[in-house]
C-alpha beads as a LAMMPS data file, in Angstrom:
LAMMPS data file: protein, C-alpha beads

98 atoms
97 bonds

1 atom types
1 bond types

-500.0 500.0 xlo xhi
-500.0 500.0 ylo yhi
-500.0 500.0 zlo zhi

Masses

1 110.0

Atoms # bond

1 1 1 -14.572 332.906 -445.790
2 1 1 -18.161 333.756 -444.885
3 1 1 -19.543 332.439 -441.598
4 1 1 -22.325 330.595 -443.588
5 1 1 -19.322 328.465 -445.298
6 1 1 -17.645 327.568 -441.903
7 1 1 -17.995 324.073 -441.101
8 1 1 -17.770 321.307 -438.219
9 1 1 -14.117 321.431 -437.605
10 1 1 -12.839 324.007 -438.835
11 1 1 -10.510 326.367 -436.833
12 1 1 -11.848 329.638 -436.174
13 1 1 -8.122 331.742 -435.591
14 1 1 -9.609 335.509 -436.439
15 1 1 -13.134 337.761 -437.533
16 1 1 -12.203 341.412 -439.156
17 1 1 -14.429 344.505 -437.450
18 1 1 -17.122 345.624 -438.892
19 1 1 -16.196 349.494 -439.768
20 1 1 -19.750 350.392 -441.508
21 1 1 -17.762 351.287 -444.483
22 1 1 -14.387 351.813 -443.412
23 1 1 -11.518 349.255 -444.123
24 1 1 -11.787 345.855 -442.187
25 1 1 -9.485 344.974 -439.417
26 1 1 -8.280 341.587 -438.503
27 1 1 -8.857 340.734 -435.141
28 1 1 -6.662 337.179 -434.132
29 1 1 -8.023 334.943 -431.671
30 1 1 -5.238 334.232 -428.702
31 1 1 -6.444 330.513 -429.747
32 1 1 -8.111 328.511 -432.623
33 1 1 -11.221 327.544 -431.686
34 1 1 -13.037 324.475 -433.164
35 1 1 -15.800 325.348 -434.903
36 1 1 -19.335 323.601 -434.627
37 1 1 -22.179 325.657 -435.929
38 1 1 -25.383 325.595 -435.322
39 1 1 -28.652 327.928 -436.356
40 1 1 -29.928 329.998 -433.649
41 1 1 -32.988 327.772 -433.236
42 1 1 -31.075 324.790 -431.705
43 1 1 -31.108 325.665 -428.043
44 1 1 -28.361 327.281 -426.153
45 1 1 -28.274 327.722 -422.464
46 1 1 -25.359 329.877 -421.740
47 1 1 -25.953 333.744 -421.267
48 1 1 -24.034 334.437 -424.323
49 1 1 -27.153 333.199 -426.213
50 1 1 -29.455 335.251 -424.504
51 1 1 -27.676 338.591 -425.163
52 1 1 -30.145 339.215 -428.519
53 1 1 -32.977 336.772 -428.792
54 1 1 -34.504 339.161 -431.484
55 1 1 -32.324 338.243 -434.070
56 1 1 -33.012 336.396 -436.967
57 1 1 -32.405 333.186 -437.596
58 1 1 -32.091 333.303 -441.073
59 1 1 -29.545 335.714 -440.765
60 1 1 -27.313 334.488 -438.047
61 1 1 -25.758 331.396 -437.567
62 1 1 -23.524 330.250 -434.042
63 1 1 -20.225 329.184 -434.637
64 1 1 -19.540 327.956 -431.165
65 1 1 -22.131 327.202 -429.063
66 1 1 -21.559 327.172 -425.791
67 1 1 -21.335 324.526 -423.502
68 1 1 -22.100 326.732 -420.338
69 1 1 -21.866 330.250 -419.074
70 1 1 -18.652 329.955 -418.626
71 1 1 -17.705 329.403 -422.403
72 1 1 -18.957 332.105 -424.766
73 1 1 -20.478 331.519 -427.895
74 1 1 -19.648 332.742 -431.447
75 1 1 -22.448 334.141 -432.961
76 1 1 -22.141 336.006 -436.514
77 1 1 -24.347 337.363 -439.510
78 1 1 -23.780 334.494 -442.046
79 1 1 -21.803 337.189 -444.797
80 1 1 -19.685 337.807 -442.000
81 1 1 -15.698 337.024 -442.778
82 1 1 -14.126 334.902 -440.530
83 1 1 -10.685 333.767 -440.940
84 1 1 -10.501 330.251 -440.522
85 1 1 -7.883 327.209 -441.055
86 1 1 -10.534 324.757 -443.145
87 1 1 -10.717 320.901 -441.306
88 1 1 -7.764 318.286 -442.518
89 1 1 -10.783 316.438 -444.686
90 1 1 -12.319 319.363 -445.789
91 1 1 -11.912 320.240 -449.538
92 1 1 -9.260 323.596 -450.286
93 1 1 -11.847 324.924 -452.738
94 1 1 -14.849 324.531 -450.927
95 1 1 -13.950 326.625 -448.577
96 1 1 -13.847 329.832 -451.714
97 1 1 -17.331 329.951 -452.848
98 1 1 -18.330 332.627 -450.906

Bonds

1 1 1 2
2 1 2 3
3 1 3 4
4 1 4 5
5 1 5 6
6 1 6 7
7 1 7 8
8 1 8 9
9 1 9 10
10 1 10 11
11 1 11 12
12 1 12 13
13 1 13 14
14 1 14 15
15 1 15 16
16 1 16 17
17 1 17 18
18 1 18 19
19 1 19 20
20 1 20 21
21 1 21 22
22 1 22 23
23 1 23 24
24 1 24 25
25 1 25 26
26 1 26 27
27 1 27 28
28 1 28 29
29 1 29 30
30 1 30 31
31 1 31 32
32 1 32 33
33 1 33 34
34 1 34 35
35 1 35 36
36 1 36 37
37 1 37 38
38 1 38 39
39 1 39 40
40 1 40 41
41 1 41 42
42 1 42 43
43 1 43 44
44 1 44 45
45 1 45 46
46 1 46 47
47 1 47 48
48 1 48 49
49 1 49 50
50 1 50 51
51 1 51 52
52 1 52 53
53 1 53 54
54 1 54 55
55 1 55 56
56 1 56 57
57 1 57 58
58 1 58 59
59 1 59 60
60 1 60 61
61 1 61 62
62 1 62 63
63 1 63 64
64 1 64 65
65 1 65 66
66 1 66 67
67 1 67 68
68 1 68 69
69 1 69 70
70 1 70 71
71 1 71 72
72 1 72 73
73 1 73 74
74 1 74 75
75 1 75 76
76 1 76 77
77 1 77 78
78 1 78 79
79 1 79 80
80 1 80 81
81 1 81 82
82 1 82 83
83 1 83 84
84 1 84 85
85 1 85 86
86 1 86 87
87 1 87 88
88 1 88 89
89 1 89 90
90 1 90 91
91 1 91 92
92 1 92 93
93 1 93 94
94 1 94 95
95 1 95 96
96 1 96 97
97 1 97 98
């Protein structure tokens, strides 16, 4: 699905590369991580959320935020796909309107 359809919950397990044209690659996480995203304006104090303060919020959204600088942050362009298990209450189809 596309990171702008990931929700609170939801297992992140993979993202594909982005090839600039080329085919996709799926890249697996070693483990699922529980989604909880957040736009870029809500604050984030780890370095992670540093790394590119020039990006746009209306672009981006953050997957994982981090909790400190010791746990990184997920940060994607909301089109991005993301391979993701969808949460136990979460609708199948919802989940496909991307």
């Amino acid at each position: 699905m596309r990171a702008r359809a990931v929700r609170a919950g939801d297992l992140l397990i993979g993202e594909f590369t982005d090839d600039h044209g080329q085919p996709r690659h799926l890249l697996h996480f070693e483990e699922p991580v529980t989604a909880a995203p957040a736009p870029l304006t809500v604050p984030c104090w780890a370095a992670c959320c540093w790394d590119e303060p020039e990006r746009d919020v209306t672009r981006y959204v953050r997957l994982v935020p981090a909790a400190d600088d010791d746990t990184p942050c997920e940060v994607y362009a909301i089109n991005a796909p993301v391979l993701v298990i969808p949460a136990a209450d979460r609708p199948q189809s919802e989940g496909a309107k991307s």
